[in-house]
C-alpha positions in Angstrom: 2.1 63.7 -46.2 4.1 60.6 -47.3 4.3 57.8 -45.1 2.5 55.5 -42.7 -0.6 56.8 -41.1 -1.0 55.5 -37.2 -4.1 55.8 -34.9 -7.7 55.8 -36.0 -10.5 57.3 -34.3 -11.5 56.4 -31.3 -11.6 53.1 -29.8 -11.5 51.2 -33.4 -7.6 50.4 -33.0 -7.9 49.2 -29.1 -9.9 45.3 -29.4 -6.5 43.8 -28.8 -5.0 46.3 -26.3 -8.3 45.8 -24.4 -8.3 41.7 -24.7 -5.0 41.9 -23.5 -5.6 44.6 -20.3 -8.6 42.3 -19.3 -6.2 39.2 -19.1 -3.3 41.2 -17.6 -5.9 42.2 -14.5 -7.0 38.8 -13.9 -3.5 37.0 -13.8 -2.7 40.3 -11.3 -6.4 40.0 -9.4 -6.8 43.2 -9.6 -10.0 42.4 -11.4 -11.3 40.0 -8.7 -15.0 40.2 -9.1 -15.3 43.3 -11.4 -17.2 41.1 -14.3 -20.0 40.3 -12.1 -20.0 43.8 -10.7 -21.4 46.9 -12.5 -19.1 49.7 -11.8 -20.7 51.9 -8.9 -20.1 55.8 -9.0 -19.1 58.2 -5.9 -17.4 57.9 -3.2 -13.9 59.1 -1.7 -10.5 56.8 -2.7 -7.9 57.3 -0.3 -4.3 56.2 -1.1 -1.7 56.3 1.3 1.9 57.5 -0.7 5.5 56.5 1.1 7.2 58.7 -0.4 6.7 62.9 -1.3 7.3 64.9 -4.5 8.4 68.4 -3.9 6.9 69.6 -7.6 4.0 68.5 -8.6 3.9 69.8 -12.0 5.0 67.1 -14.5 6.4 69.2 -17.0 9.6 70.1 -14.4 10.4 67.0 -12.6 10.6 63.3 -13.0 9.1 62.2 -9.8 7.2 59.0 -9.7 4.9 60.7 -7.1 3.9 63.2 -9.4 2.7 60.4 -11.8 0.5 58.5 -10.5 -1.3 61.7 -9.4 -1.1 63.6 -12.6 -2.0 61.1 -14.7 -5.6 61.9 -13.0 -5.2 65.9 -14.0 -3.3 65.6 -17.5 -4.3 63.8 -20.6 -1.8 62.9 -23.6 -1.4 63.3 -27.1 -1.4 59.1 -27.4 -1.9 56.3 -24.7 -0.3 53.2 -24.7 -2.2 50.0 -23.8 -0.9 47.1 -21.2 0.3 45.0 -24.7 2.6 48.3 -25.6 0.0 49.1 -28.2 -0.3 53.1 -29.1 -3.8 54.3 -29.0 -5.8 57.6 -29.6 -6.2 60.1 -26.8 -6.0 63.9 -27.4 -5.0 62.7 -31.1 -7.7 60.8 -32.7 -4.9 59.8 -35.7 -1.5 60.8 -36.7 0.9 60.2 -39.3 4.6 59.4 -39.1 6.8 59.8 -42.1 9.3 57.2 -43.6 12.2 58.4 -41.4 10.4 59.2 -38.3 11.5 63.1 -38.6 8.0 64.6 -39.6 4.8 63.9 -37.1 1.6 65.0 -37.2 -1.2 64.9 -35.1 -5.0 65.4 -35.5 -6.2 65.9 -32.3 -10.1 65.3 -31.0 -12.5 68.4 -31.2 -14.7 70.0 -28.3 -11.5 69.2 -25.4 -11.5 71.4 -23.1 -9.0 72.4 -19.6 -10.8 72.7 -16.1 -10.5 76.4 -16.6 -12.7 76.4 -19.4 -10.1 77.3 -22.1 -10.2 74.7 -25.3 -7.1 72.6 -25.8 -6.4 73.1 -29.1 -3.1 72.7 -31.4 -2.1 75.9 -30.4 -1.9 74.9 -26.7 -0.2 71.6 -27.2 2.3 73.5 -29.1 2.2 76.4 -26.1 2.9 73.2 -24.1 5.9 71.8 -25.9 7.6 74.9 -27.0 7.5 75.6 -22.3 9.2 72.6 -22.0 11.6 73.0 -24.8 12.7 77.0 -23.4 15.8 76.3 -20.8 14.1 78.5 -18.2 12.0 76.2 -17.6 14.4 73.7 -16.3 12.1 70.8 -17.7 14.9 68.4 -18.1 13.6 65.0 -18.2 10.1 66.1 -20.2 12.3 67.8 -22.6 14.6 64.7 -22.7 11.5 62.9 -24.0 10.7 65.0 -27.0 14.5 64.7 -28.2 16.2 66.8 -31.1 13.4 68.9 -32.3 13.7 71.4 -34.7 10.5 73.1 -35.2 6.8 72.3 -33.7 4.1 73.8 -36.3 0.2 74.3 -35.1 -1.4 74.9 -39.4 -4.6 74.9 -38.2 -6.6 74.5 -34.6 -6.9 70.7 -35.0 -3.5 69.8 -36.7 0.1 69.8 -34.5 3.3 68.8 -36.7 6.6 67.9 -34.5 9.7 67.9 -37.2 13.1 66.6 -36.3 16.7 67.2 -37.1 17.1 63.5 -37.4 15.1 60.6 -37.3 13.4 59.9 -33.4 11.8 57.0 -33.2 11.0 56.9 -29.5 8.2 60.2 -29.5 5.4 58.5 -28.9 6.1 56.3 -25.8 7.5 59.5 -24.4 3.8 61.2 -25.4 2.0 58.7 -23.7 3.9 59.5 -20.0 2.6 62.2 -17.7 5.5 64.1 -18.4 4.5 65.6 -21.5 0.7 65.5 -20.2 -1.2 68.9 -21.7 -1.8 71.6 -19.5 -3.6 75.3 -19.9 -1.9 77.7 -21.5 -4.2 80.5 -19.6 -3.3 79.3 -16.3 0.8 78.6 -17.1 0.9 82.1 -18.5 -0.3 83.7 -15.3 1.2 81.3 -12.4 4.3 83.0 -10.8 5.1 79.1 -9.9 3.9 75.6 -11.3 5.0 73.8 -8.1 2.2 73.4 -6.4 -0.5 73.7 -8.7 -1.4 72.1 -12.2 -4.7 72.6 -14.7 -5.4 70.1 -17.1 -8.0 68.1 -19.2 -8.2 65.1 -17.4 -10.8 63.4 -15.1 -9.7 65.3 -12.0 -9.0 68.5 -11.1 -6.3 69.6 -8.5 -8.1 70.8 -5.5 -4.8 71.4 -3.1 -1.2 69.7 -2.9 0.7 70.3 -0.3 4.3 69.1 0.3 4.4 66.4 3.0 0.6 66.4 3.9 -1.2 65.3 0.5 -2.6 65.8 -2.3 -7.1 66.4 -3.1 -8.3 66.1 -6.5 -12.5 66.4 -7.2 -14.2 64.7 -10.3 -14.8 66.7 -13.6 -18.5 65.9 -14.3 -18.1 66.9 -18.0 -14.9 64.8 -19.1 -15.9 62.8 -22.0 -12.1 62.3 -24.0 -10.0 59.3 -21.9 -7.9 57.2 -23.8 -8.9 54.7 -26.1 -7.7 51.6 -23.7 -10.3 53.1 -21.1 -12.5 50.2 -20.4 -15.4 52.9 -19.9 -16.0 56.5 -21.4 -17.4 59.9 -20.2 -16.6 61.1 -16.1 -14.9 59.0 -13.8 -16.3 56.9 -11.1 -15.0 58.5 -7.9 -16.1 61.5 -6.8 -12.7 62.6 -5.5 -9.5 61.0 -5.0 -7.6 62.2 -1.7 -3.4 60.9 -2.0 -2.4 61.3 1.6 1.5 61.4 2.4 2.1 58.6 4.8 6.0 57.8 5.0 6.2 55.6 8.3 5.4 52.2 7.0 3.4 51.2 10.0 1.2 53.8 9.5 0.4 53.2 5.8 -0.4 49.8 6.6 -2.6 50.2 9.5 -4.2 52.7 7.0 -4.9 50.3 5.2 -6.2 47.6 7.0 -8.5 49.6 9.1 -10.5 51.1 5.9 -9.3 54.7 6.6 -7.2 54.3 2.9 -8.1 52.2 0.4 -5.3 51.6 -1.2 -1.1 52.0 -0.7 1.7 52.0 -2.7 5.3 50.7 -1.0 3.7 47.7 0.7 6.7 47.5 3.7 8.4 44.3 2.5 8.4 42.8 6.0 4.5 42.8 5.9 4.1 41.7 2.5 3.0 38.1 2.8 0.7 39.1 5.3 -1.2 41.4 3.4 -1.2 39.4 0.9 -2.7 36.5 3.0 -5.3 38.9 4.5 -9.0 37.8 2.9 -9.9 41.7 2.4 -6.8 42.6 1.2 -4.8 42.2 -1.8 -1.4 43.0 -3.7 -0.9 43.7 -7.1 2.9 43.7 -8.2 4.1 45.6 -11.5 7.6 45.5 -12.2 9.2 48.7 -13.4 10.8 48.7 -17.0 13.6 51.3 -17.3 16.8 52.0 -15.0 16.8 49.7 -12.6 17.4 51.3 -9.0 21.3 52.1 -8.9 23.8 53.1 -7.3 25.4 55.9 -9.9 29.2 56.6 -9.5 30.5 60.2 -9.7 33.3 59.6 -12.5 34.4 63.9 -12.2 35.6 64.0 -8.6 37.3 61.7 -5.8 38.2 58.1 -5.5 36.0 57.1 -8.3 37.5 59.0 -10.6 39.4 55.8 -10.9 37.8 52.6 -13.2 39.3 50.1 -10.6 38.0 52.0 -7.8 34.5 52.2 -9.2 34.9 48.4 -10.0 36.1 47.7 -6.9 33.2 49.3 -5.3 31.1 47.4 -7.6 32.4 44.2 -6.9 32.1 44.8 -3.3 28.7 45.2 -3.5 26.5 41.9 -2.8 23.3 43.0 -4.8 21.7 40.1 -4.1 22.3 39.5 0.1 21.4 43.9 0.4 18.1 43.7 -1.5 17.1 40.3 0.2 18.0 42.3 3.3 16.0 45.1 2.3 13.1 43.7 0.5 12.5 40.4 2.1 12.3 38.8 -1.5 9.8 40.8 -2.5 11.9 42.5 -5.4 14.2 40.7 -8.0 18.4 41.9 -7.4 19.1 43.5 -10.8 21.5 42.4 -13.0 21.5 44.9 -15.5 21.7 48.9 -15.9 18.0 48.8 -17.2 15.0 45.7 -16.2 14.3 42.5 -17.9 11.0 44.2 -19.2 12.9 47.2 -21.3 12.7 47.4 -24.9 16.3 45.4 -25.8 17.4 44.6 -22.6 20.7 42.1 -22.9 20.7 39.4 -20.6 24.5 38.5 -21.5 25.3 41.7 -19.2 25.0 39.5 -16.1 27.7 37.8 -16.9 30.2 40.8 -16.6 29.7 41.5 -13.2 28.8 40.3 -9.8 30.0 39.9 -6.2 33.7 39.1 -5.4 35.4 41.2 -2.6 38.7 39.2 -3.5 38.1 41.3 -6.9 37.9 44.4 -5.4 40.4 44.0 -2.5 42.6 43.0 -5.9 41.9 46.0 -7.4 42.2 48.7 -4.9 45.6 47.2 -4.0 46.2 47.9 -8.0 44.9 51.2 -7.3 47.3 51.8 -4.8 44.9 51.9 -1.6 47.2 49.6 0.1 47.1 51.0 3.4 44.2 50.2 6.3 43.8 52.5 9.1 42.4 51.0 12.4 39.2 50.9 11.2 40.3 48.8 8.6 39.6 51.6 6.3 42.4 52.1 2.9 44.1 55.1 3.1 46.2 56.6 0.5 48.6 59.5 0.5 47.2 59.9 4.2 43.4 59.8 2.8 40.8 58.1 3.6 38.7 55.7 1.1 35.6 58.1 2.0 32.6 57.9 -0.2 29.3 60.2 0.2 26.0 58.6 -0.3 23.7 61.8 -0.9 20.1 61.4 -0.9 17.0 63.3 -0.6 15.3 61.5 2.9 12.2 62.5 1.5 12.3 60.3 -2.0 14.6 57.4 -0.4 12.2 54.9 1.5 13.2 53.2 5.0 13.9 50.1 2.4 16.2 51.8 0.8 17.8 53.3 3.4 18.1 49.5 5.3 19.7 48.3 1.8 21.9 51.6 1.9 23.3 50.7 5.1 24.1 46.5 4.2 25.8 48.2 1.2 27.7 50.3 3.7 28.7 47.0 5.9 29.7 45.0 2.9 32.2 47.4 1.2 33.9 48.4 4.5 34.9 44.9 4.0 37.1 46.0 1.1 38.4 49.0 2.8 35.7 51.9 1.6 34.2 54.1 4.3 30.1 54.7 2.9 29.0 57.7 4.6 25.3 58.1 3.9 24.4 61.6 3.8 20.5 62.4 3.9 19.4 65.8 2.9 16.1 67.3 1.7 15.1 68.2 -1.6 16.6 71.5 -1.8 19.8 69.8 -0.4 19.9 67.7 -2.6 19.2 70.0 -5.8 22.6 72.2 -4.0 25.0 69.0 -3.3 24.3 67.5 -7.2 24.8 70.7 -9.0 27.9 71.4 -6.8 29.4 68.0 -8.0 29.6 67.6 -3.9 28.6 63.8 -4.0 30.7 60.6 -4.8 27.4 58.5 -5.5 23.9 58.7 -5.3 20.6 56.6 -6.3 17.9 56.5 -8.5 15.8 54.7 -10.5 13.2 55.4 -14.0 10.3 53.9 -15.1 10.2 53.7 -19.2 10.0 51.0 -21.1 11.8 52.9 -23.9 16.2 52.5 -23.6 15.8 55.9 -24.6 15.7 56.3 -20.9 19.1 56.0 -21.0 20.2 58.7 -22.4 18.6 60.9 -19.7 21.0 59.1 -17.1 23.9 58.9 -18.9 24.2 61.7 -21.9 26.5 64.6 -21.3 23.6 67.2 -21.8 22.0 65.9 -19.0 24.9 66.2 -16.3 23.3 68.2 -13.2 21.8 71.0 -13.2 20.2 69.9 -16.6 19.6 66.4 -15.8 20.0 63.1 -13.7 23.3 62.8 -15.3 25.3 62.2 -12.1 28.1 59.8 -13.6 29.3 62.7 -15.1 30.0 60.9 -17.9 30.4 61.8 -21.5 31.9 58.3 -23.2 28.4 56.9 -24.4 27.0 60.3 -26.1 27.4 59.6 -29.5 25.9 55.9 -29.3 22.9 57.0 -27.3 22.8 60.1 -29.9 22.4 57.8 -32.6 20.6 54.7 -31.0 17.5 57.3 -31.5 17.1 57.1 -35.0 19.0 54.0 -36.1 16.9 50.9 -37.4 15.8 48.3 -35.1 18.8 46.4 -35.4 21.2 48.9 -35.0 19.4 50.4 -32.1 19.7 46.7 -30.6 23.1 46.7 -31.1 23.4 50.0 -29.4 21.9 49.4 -26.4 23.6 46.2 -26.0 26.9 47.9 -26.3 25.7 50.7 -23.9 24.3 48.3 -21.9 27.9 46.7 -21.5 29.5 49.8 -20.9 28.4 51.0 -18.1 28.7 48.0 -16.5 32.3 47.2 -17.4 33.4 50.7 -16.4 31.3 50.7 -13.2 29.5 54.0 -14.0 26.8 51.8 -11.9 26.2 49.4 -9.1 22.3 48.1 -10.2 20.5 47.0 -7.1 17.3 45.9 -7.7 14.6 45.8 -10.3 11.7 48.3 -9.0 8.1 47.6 -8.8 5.1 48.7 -8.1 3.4 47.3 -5.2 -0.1 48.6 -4.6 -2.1 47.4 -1.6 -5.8 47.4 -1.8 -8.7 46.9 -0.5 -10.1 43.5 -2.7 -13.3 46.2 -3.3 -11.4 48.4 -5.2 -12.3 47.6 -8.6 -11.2 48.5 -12.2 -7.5 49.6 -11.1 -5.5 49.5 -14.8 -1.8 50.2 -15.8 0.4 52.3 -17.7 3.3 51.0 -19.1 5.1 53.1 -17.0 4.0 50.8 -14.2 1.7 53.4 -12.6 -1.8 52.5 -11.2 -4.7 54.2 -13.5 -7.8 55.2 -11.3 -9.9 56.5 -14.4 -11.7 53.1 -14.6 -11.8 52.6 -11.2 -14.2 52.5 -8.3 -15.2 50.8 -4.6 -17.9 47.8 -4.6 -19.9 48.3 -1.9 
């Protein structure tokens, strides 16, 4: 095949990627010690989660809980080091051509699922071809393998992916969870994937239940992690035991009693002080991707109407809500995606911010000009009512604390925030309904493709996390896929600027991952995804 050939076999490419994670973990601490330490096998980690996933197989949601504890049970075609570097996994090479519309993948020999069944190019493509089939509702997996036209397995060890125009973006989207491999045997049998998951990777998937946890044991014969791993062959622990711990108090007594070694969601009020404690420690990775937003619903109701979404928007005091919420602990956003995101444009900060004069402006414009005795606008005899809905289970108390400044600070302008929690299944019904004015989210890529999973037409609910219901930036987030690297620059930029300047969005804060630990838990990498890895890791004793 013409063009350039990527990936060599294993471990050659990763010196650099490997110099790099080393530095990365001692600037974070999470290396504290580990070079005078030899890496100890066995034992239990615990790690208390705040927040729940309803689905734990990755190929059907985009959960950041089913992430982190997939990434344990799945392997991928490529992995991508801490310096954004692409390096062998399942693939031990592959070639991209000139246009980045043919790829082909040679994956490694003797890989094998849990179940015994070989993982081969036919399963990969078995893989794929599930996502790609609309009955398997995989939106945001399918999102990341974009316009495919055909997926071609010539022989056991060869997988070719062609496109119906160029997609440069397929191999970050390889490296996520997401589009982690899974058995062919055991999809074609299960009457349901929520609950259950059989992969290649280090762990196996003893039990997940929703709301209690999640048990994974050690595979003693993995030998294939990717080529960033600091180590090869089985991991360290002997099990790893996620434990579904939502009251903040809880998770952090958890943790500094020794029952868990290690939390995510660190409760912003307690921060310095775990940070301050001699056995503990905090290591902070900021998210790439959407930043956590508020996303207007453009189809239905008062923001239907740019100056009432602007007005909302300007109403809005992103920095007092998150300080509020977060305790300074996470940076106020100022842009639809983080400062860490493949052509993010600072210059959008300047098109937006705080100014309830603004929005009391332009809801008089709007002709809101009435105020009930609540100080509420009213119009036609209406109230300026807006619906918050959010799934109680994926929304933190942080959240719901910034949620409710939010809800203060607007009223000031005349909008009545009603916050409306509802579980996952209530959720699922409200958003494909269209019954919602805004809701929240946030995801973690450090690809702008992202963006087009938030914001393209094709991805309005049920088929996606659409909920702007917005159709304006399709064909620039259609081409920014394929265009050069200038072009997809410009793109984004433009994109970038849109959705700010027609309020599609109210960004609130940059996300990050904040991982409590015990200081002996060693070895603790990351994806670029800004998920902890626990393939290298272990406890010093």
């Amino acid at each position: 095949m013409s063009g350039r050939i990527v990936g060599i076999s294993r471990r050659g490419s990763v010196g650099a990627a490997v110099v790099a994670f080393f530095l990365t973990m001692a600037a974070n601490g999470a290396w504290a010690g580990a070079d005078a330490a030899k890496p100890v096998d066995g034992g239990v980690l615990k790690v208390g989660l705040g927040t729940d996933t309803a689905i734990i197989d990755p190929s059907i949601t985009g959960s950041s809980i089913t992430a982190v504890i997939t990434r344990n049970l799945v392997d991928s075609l490529v992995g991508q080091a801490p310096d954004n570097s692409f390096s062998p996994w399942l693939a031990e090479r592959w070639e991209i051509n000139g246009d980045n519309t043919v790829y082909t993948f040679h994956l490694r020999q003797g890989v094998t699922f849990s179940d015994g069944t070989p993982l081969d190019a036919a399963a990969v493509k078995y893989n794929f071809d599930r996502i790609l089939d609309p009955k398997t509702t995989s939106s945001y997996a399918k999102s990341l393998l974009g316009p495919i036209d055909k997926i071609e397995a010539p022989d056991t060890q060869t997988l070719v992916i062609r496109y119906r125009q160029s997609f440069a973006p397929l191999l970050q989207g390889l490296s996520l969870p997401y589009l982690g491999i899974q058995s062919p045997a055991y999809l074609q049998k299960a009457a349901s994937t929520t609950n259950t998951v059989v992969g290649s990777g280090p762990y196996v998937l003893d039990s997940f239940v929703q709301g209690s946890g999640s048990k994974l044991s050690r595979r003693a014969d993995y030998n294939w992690g990717p080529g960033y791993a600091i180590h090869t062959g089985p991991a360290h622990f002997n099990e790893i035991d996620f434990k579904y711990l939502p009251e903040a108090s809880v998770r952090l007594g958890a943790l500094a009693s020794g029952q868990v070694q290690a939390i995510d969601a660190v409760p912003p009020a307690n921060f310095r002080s775990v940070q301050g404690n001699g056995t503990l420690q905090v290591v902070t990775k900021e998210n790439p991707g959407v930043s956590s937003s508020f996303l207007l619903n453009t189809s239905k109701g008062p923001f239907t109407d740019i100056k009432v979404r602007q007005a909302f928007q300007s109403a809005v005091n992103v920095a007092s809500v998150v300080k509020a919420a977060y305790f300074g602990t996470l940076k106020p956003a100022d842009n639809i995606v983080g400062p860490s995101t493949l052509y993010y444009d600072p210059g959008v900060k300047t098109k937006w911010g705080f100014d309830v004069a603004k929005a009391n402006r332009l809801l008089d414009e709007a002709g809101w000009t009435e105020k009930d005795a609540d100080g509420i606008r009213q119009k036609g005899g209406q109230r300026l009512t807006v619906h918050y809905v959010y799934d109680s289970a994926q929304v933190g108390d942080s959240d719901i604390t910034l949620a409710q400044a939010a809800q203060y600070q607007v009223r000031q302008a005349g909008f009545d925030l009603q916050l409306d929690p509802v579980d996952a299944g209530g959720f699922t019904s409200r958003t494909n309904a269209n019954d919602y004015d805004l809701v929240s989210l946030y995801y973690v890529r450090a690809e702008p493709d992202i963006l087009r999973t938030v914001f393209h037409s094709a991805y309005a609910p049920p088929n996606g996390a659409n909920y702007a219901r917005i159709n304006s930036l399709d064909e620039k987030l259609s081409k920014a896929i394929g265009a050069t690297d200038a072009e997809r620059k410009r793109l984004y930029a433009e994109i970038q600027a849109e959705i700010i300047d027609q309020a599609y969005a109210v960004p609130r804060y940059i996300p990050a991952y904040q991982l409590g630990a015990s200081k002996k838990l060693l070895g603790i990498s990351w994806a670029t995804n800004a998920k902890p890895n626990f393939y290298d890791a272990w406890l010093n004793p």
